[in-house]
N, C-alpha and C positions, 0 to 999 in steps of 0.2 A: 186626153186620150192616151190610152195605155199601148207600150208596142207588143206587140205577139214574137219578137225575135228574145230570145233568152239574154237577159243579161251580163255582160261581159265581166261584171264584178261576182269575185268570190262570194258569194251572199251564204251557199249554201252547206257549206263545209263549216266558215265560220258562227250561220245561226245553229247547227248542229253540235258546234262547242258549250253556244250562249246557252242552249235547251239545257244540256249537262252540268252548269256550275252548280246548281245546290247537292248533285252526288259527288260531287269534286273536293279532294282536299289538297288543300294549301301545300306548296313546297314544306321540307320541315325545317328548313335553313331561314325560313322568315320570323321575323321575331314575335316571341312568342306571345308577347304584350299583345298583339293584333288581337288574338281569338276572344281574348276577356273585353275588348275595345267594340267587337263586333256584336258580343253578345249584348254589350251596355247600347249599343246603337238599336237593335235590334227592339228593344224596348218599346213599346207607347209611349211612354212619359220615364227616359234616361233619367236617373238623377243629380244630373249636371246639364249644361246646356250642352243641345247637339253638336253644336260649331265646333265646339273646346273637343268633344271625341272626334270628330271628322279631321276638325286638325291634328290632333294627334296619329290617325290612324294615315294621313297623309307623310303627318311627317317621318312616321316611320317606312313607308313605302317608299319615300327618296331619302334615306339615309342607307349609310353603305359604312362598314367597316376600314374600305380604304380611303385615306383619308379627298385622295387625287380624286376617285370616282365622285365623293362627293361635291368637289369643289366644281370637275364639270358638270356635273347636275345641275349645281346652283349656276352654273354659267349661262347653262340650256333655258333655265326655266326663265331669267333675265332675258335672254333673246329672243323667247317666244312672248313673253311679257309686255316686252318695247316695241314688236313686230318686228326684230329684225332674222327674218325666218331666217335668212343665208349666211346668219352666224350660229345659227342652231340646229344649222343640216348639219352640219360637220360634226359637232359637240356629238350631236344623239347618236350618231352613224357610229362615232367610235366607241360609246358607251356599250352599243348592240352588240358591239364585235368585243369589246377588250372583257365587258360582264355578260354573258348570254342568258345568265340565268339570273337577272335582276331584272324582274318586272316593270316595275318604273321608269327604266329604261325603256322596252319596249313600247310603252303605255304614252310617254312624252313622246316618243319618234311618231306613234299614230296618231297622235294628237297634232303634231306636225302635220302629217302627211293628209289628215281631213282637213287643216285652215287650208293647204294650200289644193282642195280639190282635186288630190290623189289618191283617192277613195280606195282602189286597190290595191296600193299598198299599207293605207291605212287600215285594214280588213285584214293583213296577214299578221301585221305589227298586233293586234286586235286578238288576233288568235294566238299568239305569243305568249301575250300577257296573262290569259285567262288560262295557259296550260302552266305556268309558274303560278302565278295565284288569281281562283277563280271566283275570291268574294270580292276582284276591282269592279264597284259598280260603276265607278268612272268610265271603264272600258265597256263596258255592259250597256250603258248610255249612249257612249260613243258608238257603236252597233247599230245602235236603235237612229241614231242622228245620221247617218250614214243611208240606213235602210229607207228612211222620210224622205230623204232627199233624193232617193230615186225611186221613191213610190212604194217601196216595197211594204205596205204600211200593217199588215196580218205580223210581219217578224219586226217592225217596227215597235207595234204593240207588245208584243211577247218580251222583246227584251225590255220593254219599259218595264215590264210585270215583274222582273224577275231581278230587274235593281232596284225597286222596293223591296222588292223578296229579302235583298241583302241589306239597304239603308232606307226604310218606311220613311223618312223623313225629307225625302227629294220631293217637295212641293212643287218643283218647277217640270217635272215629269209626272205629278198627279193631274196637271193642268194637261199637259200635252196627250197624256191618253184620254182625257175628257174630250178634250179636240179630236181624237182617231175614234169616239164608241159611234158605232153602228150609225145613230139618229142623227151625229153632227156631218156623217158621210155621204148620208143620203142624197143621190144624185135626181135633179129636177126637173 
């Protein structure tokens, strides 16, 4: 049973961002590799396997010119890795603050902030990252996984639709909107 009291989670500011990523461009300070990376994803049939582009187009999303920022990155991603989230709160909290404008940044802290079921703040961190770069379908997923788990399954759907839009090749999100069409929902 669904409640009739409005939701306490940001939902609606940030599906309002997720609606706008395909008019949205990218910071111009992210490297430029991504956009040819995106178009090869974007593909039917890439001419390389997907993995090797997603990896790359990852790796370039946690790489950072300073060399410190990258090493806590790699710090963060270790400690969310191993679960040790309360070494990974610290690490991402000062990446937020010391790079404001490195998405991945952002994108890891809400990634945090939904393991540990703080959903709004992981929805602000969310909206961060999509206003630095708005082809993260990671984060765009992250939305969508956010919005499932408290129901909200209409912007649930929508963000699933719209991080294919950007990576057709998330099979594990072509399953889960099968799960949310209409005929799987039907109440009995």
């Amino acid at each position: 049973m669904t409640s009739l009291l409005p939701s306490p989670l940001p939902i609606d500011p940030v599906f309002q961002l997720v609606l706008e990523v395909p008019a949205h461009s990218p910071r111009p300070d992210l490297p430029r590799r991504l956009t040819a990376l995106f178009q090869e994803l974007a593909m039917d049939e890439p001419p390389r396997p997907v993995e090797e582009i997603e990896d790359q187009i990852w790796a370039l999303w946690s790489s950072h010119e300073d060399r410190i920022a990258e090493e806590t990155m790699a710090a963060a991603v270790e400690a969310l890795g191993s679960g040790s989230l309360k070494k990974a709160r610290p690490l991402l909290d000062h990446l937020v603050a010391m790079y404001p404008d490195w998405p991945e940044a952002w994108n890891k802290r809400a990634t945090l902030a939904s393991i540990e079921k703080r959903d709004a703040d992981s929805l602000l961190d969310i909206a961060q990252t999509l206003r630095l770069e708005p082809r993260h379908f990671g984060a765009v997923a992250g939305f969508g996984n956010i919005c499932l788990r408290h129901g909200h399954l209409n912007e649930a759907r929508a963000a699933f639709q719209i991080a294919l839009g950007i990576n057709p090749h998330m099979e594990d999100l072509r399953d889960m909107l099968e799960n949310l069409s209409p005929h799987h929902l039907m109440l009995h």
